[in-house]
N, C-alpha and C positions, 0 to 999 in steps of 0.2 A: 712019231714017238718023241717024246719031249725030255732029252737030260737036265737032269740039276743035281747041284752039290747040297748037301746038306750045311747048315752053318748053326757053328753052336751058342747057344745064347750068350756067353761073353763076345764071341765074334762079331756077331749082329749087334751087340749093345757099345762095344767099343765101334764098331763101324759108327753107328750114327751119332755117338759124340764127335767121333772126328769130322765128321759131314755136319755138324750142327756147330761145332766153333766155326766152320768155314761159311757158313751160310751164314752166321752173324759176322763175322767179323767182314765180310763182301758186302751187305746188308746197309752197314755202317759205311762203308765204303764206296758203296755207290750213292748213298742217301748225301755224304755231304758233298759230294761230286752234284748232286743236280740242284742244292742249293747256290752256286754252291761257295763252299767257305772260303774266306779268305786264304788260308793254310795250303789249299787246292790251287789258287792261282799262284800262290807265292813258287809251291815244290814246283807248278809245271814249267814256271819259268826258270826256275835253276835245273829244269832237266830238257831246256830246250825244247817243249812243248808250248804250243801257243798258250796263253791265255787269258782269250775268248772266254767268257761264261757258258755261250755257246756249245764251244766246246768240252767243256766238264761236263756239263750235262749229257753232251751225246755217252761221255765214257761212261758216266750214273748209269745212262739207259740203259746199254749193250751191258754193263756188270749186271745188273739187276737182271735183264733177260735172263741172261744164262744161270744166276743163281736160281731165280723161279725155274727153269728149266730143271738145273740141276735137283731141287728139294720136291719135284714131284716125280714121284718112284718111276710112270711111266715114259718119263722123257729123261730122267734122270743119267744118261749115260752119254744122251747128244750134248745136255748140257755141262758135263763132264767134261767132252770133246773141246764146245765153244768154249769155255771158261779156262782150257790149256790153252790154247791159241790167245786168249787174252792175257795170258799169263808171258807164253812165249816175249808178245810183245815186251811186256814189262822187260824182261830179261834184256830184252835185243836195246833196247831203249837206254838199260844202263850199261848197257857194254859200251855204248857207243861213248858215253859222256866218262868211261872208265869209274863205274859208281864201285866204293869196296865191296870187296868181292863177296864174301860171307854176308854181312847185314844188309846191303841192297842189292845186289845184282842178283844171286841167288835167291833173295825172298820169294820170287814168282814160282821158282823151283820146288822151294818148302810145300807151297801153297799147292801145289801142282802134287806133289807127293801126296799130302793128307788129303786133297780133291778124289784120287784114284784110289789110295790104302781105305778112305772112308769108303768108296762107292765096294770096292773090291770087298769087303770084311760086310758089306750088310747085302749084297745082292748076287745071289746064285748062280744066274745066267751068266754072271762075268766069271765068275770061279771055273764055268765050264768050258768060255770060251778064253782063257788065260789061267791053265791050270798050273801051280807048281807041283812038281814031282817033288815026291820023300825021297 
């Protein structure tokens, strides 16, 4: 026997705007990561990451995995999963370098918020298995 929650059309149409800013704005995000841009090597050196081309590009890759993960409904929740974990980093990365705390250290947090609030508000199975009580 199979539960699901029902979701009402503004839930599911606000879910996948918020899932669809994140998907572009990640998109964008890992695209100039495996060119990648100038702007990419410049931040990872003020944040004490190498950069290697190399290396931007592995991040391009691993973002993009998990965004294509993330935008196909039935992997949609692993890459949900991956794409916190990469997010985490982010987080851990500016703690370390003491980035401000609202506009960069927490950005991964945001990001992480509208990754789960988007996935949450357009997909059922998760309503069922993370219900909020009235």
């Amino acid at each position: 026997m199979e539960m699901t929650a029902s979701i009402s059309k503004g839930a599911r149409w606000t879910g996948t705007a918020m899932s669809g800013l994140v998907i572009l704005f990640l998109l964008f995000d890992g695209g100039i990561k495996l060119v990648p841009l100038e702007i990419v090597t410049e931040t990872s050196a003020q944040i004490g990451l190498p950069t290697d081309p190399s290396f931007a590009r592995l991040l391009g890759i691993l973002t993009l995995i998990g965004v294509a993960l993330y935008a196909i409904p039935q992997t949609s929740v692993l890459g949900a999963i991956l794409l916190t974990g990469y997010m985490g980093g982010a987080v851990a990365t500016h703690l370390r370098i003491d980035s401000p705390l609202f506009s960069h250290t927490l950005f991964g947090v945001y990001l992480g918020l509208l990754i789960w609030g988007g996935l949450y508000l357009r997909e059922p199975r998760l309503r069922v298995l993370i219900p909020f009580r009235r």
